[in-house]
N, C-alpha and C positions, 0 to 999 in steps of 0.2 A: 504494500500500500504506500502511496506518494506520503512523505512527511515533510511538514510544514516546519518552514526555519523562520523563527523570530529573533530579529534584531537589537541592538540598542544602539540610540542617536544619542549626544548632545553635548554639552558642555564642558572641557577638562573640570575635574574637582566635584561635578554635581553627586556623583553617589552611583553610578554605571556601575561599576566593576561589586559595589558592596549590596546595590539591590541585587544582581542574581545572587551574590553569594548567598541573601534571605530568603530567595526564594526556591534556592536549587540546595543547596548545600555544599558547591562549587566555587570554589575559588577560583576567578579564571586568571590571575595574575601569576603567570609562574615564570619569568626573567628574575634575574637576584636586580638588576635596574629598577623593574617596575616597584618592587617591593620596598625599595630603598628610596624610591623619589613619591611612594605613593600614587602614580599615573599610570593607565595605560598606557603601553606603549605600541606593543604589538594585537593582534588579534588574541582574543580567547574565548576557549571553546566551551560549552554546557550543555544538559540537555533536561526536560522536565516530562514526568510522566502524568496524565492529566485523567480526571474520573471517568470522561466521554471513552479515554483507551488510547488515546494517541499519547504519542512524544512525540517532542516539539524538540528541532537541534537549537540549540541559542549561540547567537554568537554574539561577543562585547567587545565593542569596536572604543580605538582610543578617540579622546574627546580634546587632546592640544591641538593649534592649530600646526604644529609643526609633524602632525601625524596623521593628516587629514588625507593622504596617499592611502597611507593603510585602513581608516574608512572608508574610504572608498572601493578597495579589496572586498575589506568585508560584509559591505552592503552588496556587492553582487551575490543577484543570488535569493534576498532576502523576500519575504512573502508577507510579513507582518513584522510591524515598528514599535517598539516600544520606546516613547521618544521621553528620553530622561531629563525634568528640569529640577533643581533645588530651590524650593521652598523661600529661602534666603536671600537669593542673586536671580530669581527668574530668568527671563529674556537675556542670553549675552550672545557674543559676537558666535562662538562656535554652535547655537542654537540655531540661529540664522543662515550659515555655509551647510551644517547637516541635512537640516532640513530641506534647501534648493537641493540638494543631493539626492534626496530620499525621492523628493519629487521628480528631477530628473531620471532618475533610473527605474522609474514608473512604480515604486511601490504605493500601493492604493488600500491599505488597510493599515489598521495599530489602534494605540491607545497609550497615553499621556500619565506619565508616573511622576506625581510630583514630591521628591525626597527629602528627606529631613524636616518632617512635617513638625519633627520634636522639639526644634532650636526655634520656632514661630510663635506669635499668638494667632488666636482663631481670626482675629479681623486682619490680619495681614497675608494668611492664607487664602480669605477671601480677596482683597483686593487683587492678588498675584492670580489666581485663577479667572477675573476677570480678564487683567491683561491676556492671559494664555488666551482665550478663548475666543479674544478681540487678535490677536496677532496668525490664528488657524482659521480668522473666518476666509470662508470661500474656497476651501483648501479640502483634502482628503482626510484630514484631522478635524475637521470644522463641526463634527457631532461625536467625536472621540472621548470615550469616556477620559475623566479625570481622576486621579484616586491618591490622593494625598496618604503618603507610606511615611515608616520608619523605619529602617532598614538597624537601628540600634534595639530598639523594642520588638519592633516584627508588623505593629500596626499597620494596617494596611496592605499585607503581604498578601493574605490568604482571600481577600475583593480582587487582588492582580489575580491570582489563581485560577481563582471563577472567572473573572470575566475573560481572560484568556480560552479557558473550556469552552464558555458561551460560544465565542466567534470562533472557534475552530469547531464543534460539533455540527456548526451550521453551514459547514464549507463544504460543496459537491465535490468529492473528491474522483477527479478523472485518472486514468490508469496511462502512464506516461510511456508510450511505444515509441519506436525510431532509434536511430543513432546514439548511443551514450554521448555526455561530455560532462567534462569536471574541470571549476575552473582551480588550479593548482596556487594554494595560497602559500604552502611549506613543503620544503624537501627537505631530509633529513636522513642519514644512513645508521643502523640500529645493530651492533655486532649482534652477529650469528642471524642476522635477519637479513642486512642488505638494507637497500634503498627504498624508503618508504615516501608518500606522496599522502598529504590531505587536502580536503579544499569540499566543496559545496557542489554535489550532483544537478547540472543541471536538467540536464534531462537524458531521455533513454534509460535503460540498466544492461548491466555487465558482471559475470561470476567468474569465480575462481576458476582460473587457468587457461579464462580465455586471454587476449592479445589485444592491448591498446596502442594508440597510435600518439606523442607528444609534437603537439604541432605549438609553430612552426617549423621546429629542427626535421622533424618528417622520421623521427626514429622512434620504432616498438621494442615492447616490452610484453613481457609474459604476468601475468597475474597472480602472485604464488598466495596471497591471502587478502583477504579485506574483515576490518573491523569499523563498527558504527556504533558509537559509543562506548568502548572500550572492549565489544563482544564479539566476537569471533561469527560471522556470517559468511554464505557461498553467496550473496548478490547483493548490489547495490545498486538501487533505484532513483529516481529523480526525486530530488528534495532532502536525502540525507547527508548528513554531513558524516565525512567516512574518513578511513587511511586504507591505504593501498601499499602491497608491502608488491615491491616489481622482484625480479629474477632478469639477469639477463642487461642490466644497465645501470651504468655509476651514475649517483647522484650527480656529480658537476655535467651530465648532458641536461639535464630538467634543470627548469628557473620557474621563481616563482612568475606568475603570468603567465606560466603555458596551458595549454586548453589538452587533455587527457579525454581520448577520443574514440569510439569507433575506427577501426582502420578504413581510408579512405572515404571519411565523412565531412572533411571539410578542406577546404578550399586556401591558402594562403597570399594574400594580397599587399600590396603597399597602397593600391587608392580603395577609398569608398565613397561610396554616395550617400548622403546623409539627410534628413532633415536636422535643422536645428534651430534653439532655442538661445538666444543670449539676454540672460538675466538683467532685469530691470534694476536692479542692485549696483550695476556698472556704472564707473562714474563720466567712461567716453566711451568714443564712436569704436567699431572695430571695425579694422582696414583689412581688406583681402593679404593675402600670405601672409598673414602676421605667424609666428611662430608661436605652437602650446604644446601642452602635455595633453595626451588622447588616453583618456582611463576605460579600458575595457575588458572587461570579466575581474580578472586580479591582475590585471597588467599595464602596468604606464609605456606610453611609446611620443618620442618627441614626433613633430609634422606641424604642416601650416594649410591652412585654412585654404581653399579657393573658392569663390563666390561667383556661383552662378547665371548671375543675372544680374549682380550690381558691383561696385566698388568696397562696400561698407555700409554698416547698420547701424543704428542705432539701440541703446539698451532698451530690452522692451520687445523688440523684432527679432521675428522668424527669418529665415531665409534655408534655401535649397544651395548645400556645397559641398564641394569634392574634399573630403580627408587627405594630404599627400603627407604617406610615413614615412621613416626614417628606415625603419624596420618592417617586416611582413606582419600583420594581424591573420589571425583565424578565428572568423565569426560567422554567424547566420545573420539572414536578412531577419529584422524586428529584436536584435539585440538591442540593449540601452548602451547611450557611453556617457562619459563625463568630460567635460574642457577645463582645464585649467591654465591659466598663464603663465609665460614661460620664466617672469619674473617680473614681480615679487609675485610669489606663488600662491593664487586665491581660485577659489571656481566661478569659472564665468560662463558656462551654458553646457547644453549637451542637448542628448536627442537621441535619433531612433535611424539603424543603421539599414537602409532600404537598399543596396546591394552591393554586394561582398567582395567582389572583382570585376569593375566597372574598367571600361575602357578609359584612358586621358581624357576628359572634355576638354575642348576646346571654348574659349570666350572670348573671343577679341572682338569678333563683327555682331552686327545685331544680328542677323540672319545664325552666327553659333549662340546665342541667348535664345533668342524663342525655340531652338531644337535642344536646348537645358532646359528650357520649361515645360516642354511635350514631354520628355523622357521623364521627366520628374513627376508631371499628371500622372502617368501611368504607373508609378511607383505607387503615389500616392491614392489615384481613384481609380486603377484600373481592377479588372478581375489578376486569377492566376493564369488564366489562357492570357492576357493583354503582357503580361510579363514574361512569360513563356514565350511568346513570339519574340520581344522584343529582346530578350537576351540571346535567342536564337539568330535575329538580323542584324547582332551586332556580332555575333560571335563569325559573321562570314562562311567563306566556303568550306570553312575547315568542319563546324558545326558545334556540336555540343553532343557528348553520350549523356546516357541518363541518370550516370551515375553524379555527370558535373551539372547537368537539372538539377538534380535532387539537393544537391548541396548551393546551388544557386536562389533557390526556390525555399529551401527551408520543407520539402514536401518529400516523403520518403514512400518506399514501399506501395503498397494497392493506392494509395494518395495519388500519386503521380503518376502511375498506369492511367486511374479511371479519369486524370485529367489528360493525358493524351489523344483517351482514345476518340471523341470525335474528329479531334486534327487532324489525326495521321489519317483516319478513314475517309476523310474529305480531302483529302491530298494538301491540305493548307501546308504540314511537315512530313517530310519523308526521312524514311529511314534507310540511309546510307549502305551501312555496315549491320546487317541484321547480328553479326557474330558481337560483339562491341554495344551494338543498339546506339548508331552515333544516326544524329538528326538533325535535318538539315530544314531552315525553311524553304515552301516552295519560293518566295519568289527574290531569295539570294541565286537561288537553281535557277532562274529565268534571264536574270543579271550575268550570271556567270556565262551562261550558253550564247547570249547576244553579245560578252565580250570575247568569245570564241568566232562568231560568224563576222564577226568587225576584221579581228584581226586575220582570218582570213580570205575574205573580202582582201584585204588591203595588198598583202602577201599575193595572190595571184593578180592583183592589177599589176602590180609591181613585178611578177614577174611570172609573165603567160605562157610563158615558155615551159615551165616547170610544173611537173604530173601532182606536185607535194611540197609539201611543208615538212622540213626539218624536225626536230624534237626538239 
């Protein structure tokens, strides 16, 4: 069954790392730094077993601003928020970046843990929850429960409990098929064990002994064990947070940020196409090529911005742009990413990755802008046949098998059959290479053969003398 990972957001110092520990009995602070400076620093791991029958994985993300990479990490992934503020200091600056965060990488569910209810009086807890409630309006938190805790007494712990159950007993839960992937948040080598790998299942499942794929490097590995929770299981499904013990590969090939994958599930790119969002929080304009950090799954990768259709935004505004990396990414179309600047280092937007390995767009003439805003409709409003063609018309004579559809498309197995099969039957796409299953659109096939009769045409004007044309 898919399990549900809950989060926490918010401020260095507010109570993060000490409300799970109330509520789990987990101390997720285990650096001899974190323990010494009293901050998160790095990710830490929990998990909670709940009356409805679920466990929930939890992860506690650090709340300095100098660690805000590593939230980032560990909000991918997450399903439900549990957004930390203190009682004491409300509203502050890392409450504000978390949050655009949270929203950015589409998480749409939570609820509001307001801590150290004990160092307050009652009328200052109410003023503070006014604020809260005034600074969530409009928002995904904006009818989120509130629940004033103690994480020194316990008050308040056991309302998070329940209402946690509440919203998760009420959740349909779908049974997550296709391609594994896990986004890799630690490697770490464990004698007599070998090279172990954790991070946040995002989707698919995979058992002991089958063969994963670490992308970008494009090198596998054998699966000699998996635990989730510290318990020894043969499979790991989407939504758990797991360790994977490999065979067959030294830790220094895996980095944190690699996608742990299905073999030949995904795709490796330096461009994408993007929607994005740049936060109204900015204090200027953003200019085309600017240079930022690109946060996706558990991975930062430098690249600069290209803009589709204009020069520059404003904060506040949308815009359609091409990703250009430094480095290859490996993602599906409808992943989240996050932007940050490339210096001084704050989040300034992010958005929703609408295709994986896009050609260069060009922008110079108007006439290359309105065929960036065609291609971009169809991103955005077409069907999966409107994108199916169109990854097919760009992909030329060469084509596309179904294997790089599928990983194009984000659409696997009978998915991508049953949306074939009118095209191909109508001739719209043919299939080349029945052995391969490589597919061509018909009318690149129409293009191709008229620049076949041109150039022959041409070739016997020029010289009529001759029975043929060379190779």
């Amino acid at each position: 069954m898919r399990e549900i990972i809950l989060g926490t957001a918010g401020h260095v110092d507010h109570g993060k790392t000490s409300f799970i520990k109330a509520l789990t009995g987990i101390d997720t602070d285990r650096l001899k730094e974190e323990k010494e400076r009293g901050i998160t620093i790095e990710l830490g791991f929990a998990y909670l077993d709940l009356p409805c029958g679920h466990r929930i994985g939890i992860v506690d993300v650090p709340g300095h601003e100098k660690f805000v990479r590593n939230m980032v990490a560990g909000a991918a992934g997450m399903d439900l928020v549990a957004f930390i503020i203190a009682a004491d200091e409300g509203i502050m600056p890392q409450t504000r970046e978390h949050f655009e965060i949270c929203q950015l990488l589409g998480i749409k569910d939570g609820l509001i843990v307001l801590t150290k209810k004990d160092l307050v009086e009652d009328e200052w807890l109410e003023m503070v929850e006014e604020d809260i409630r005034e600074y969530f309006s409009g928002t995904f938190l904006e009818n989120a429960p509130i629940i004033p805790v103690s994480s020194v007494t316990g008050e308040g712990i056991e309302t998070v409990r329940k209402t946690i159950d509440d919203r998760i007993s009420g959740i349909a839960f779908q049974e997550e098929f296709g391609p594994f992937r896990l986004a890799v948040d630690r490697v770490f080598s464990m004698k007599g064990f070998g090279t172990v790998i954790t991070g946040s299942s995002l989707s698919g499942r995979i058992g002991v002994g089958e063969e994963v794929e670490f992308y970008p490097a494009e090198v596998k590995a054998k699966i000699r064990g998996i635990q989730v929770h510290g318990k020894d299981v043969n499979l790991v499904e989407a939504g758990h947070r797991t360790a994977i013990n490999l065979q067959g590969i030294e830790k220094e090939r895996i980095n944190r940020g690699d996608i742990a994958a299905t073999p030949g599930s995904l795709v490796n790119s330096t461009l994408l196409d993007v929607d994005f969002l740049y936060l109204a929080s900015n204090a200027r304009k953003l200019k085309n090529r600017t240079q930022v950090r690109v946060h996706v799954g558990t991975g930062e990768i430098t690249g600069r911005v290209v803009f589709m259709e204009s020069d520059e935004i404003n904060p506040g505004e949308a815009a359609n742009l091409q990703l250009i990396l430094q480095e290859p990414a490996a993602v599906w179309p409808g992943d989240r990413y996050v932007i940050r600047s490339y210096s001084p280092v704050r989040t300034i937007g992010g958005g929703t990755i609408l295709n994986n390995a896009p050609l260069k767009r060009k922008r110079a003439t108007e006439k290359d802008r309105e065929a960036n805003h065609r291609i971009f409709a169809t991103y955005l409003e077409g069907s999966d046949i409107d994108r199916l063609l169109l990854f097919l018309e760009e992909s030329g004579a060469a084509g596309l098998t179904q294997n790089q559809l599928a990983t194009r498309l984000g659409l696997f197995g009978n998915k991508l059959k049953k949306l074939l099969q009118n095209p191909v039957s109508s001739g719209d796409i043919l299939v080349i290479d029945s052995e391969r299953q490589r597919l061509l659109a018909a009318p690149v096939l129409k293009r191709v053969a008229a620049q076949i009769t041109d150039i022959l045409e041409h070739h016997h004007k020029s010289n009529p003398l001759k029975s043929g044309m060379a190779k």
